[in-house]
ROSE-4610 file (N, C-alpha, C; in Angstrom, 1 decimal, always signed):
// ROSE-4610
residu = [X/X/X/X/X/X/X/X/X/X/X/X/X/X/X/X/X/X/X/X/X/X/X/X/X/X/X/X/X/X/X/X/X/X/X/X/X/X/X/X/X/X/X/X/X/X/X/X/X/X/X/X/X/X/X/X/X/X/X/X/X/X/X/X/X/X/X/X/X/X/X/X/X/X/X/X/X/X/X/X/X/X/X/X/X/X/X/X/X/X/X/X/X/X/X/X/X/X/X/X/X/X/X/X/X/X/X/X/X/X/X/X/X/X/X/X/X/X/X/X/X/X/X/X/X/X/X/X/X/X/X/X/X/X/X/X/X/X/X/X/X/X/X/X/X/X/X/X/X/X/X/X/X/X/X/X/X/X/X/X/X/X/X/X/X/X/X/X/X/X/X/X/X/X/X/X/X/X/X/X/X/X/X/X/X/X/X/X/X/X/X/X/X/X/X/X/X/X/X/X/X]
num = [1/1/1/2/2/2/3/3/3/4/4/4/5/5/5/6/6/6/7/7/7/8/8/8/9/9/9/10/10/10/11/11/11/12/12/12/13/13/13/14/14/14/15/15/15/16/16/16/17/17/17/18/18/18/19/19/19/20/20/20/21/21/21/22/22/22/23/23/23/24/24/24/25/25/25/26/26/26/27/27/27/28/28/28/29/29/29/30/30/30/31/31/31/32/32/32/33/33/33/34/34/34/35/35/35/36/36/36/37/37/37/38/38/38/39/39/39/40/40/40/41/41/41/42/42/42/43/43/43/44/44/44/45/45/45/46/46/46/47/47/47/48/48/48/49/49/49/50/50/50/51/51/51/52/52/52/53/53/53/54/54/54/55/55/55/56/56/56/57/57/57/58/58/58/59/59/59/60/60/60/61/61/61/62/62/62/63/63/63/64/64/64/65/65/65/66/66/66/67/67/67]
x = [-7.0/-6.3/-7.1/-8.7/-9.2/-8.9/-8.5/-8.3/-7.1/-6.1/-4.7/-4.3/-5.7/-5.5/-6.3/-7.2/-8.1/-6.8/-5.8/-5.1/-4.1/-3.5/-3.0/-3.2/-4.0/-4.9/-5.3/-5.7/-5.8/-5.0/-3.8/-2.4/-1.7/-2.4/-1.4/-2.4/-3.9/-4.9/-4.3/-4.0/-3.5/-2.3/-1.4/+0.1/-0.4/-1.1/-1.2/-2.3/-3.3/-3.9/-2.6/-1.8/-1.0/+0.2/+0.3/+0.9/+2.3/+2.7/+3.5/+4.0/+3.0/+3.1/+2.3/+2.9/+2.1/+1.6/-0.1/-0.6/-0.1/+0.4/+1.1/+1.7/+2.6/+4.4/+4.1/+2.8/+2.7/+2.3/+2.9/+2.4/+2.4/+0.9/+0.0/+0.3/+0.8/+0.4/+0.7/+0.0/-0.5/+0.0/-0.1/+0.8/-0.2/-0.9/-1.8/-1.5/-1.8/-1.1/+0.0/+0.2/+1.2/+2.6/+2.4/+4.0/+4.1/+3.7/+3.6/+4.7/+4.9/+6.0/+6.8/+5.2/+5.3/+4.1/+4.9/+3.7/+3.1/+1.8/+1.2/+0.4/+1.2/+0.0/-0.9/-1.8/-3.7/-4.5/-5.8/-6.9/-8.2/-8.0/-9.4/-8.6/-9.6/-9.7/-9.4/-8.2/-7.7/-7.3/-7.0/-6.4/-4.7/-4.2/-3.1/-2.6/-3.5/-3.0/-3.4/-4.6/-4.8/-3.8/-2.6/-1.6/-0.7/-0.7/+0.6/+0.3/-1.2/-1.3/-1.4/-1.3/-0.6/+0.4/+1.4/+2.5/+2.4/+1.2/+1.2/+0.3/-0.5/-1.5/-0.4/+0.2/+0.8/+1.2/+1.8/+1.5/+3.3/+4.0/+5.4/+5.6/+6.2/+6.2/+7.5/+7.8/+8.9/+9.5/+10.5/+10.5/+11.8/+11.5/+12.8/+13.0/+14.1/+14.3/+14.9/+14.2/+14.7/+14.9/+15.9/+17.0/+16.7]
y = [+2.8/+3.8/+3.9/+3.8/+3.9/+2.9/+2.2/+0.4/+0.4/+1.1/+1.9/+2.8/+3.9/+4.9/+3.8/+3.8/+2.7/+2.9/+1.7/+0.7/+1.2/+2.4/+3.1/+3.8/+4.6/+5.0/+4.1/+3.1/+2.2/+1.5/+1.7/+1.3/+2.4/+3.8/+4.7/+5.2/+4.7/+4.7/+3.9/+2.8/+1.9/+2.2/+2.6/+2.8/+3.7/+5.0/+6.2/+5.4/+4.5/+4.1/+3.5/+3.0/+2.0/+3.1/+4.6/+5.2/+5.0/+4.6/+4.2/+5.5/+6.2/+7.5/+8.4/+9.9/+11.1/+11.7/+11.9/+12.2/+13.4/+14.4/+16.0/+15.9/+14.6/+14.6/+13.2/+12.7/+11.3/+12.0/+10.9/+11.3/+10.1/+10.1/+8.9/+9.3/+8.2/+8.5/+6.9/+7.1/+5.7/+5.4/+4.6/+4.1/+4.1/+2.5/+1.7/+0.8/+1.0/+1.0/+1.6/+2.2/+3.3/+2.8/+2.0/+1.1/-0.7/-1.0/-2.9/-3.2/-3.7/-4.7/-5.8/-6.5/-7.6/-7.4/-7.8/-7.2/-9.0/-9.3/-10.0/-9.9/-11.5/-11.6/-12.0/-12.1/-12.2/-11.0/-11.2/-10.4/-11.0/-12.4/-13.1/-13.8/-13.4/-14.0/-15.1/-15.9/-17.3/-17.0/-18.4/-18.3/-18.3/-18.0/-17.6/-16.2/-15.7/-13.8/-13.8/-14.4/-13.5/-14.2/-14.6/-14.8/-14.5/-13.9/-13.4/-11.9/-11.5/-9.8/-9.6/-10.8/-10.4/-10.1/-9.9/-9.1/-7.8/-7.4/-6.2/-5.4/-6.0/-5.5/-5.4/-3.9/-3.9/-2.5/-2.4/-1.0/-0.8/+0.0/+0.5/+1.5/+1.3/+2.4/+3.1/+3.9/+4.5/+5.5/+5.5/+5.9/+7.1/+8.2/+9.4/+9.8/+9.9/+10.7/+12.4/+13.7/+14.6/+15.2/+15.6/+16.2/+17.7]
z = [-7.8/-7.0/-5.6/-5.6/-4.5/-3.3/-3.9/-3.1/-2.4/-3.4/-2.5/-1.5/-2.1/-0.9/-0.1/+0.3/+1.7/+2.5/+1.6/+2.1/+3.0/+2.2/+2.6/+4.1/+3.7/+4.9/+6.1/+5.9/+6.9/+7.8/+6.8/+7.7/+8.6/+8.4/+9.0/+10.7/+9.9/+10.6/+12.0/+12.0/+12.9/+13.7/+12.3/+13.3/+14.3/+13.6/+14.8/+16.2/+15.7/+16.8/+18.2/+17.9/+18.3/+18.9/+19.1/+19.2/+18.1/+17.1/+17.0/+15.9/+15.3/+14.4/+15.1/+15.0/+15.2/+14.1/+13.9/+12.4/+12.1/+12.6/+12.3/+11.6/+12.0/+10.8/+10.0/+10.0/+9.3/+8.1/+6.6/+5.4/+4.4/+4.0/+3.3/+2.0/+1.4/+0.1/-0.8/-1.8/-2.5/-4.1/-4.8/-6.0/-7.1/-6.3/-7.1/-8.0/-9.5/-10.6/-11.4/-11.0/-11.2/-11.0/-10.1/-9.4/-9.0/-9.9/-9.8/-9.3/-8.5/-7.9/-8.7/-9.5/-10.9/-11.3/-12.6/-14.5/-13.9/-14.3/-14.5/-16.3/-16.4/-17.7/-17.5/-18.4/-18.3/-18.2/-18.7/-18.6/-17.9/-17.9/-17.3/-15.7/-15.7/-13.9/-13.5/-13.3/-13.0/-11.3/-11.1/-9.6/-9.9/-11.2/-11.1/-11.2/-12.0/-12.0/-10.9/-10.2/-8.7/-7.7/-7.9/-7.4/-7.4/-8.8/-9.4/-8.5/-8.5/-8.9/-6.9/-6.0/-4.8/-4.4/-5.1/-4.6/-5.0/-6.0/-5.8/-4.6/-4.1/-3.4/-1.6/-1.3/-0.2/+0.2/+1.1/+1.8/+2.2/+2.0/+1.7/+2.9/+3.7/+5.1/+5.3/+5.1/+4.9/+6.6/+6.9/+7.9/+7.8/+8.1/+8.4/+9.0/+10.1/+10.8/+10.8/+11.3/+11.2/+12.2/+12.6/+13.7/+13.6]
């Protein structure tokens, strides 16, 4: 979960660098495990789960407008 929030965090870190979010109305928030994109089988460390288990490792940006 720590590796999600970072991630998290680091991406909103940027948008606001980039003017592209204002942090007042910006809002972070993270998954982790909680929300796999795709179940990977395995428990030992191959170069295939760690292939598989890249489509979980990503950052979801959600955008709303309020009037």
């Amino acid at each position: 979960m720590k590796l999600s929030q970072k991630r998290a965090e680091a991406v909103q870190d940027y948008l606001t660098s980039k003017g592209y979010i204002n942090t007042s109305i910006a809002q972070t928030s993270w998954l982790g495990e909680a929300a796999p994109k795709v179940e990977c089988d395995g428990n030992k460390v191959t170069n295939g789960l760690i292939n598989c288990l890249a489509e979980n490792r990503r950052v979801e940006v959600q955008v709303e407008f309020i009037q």
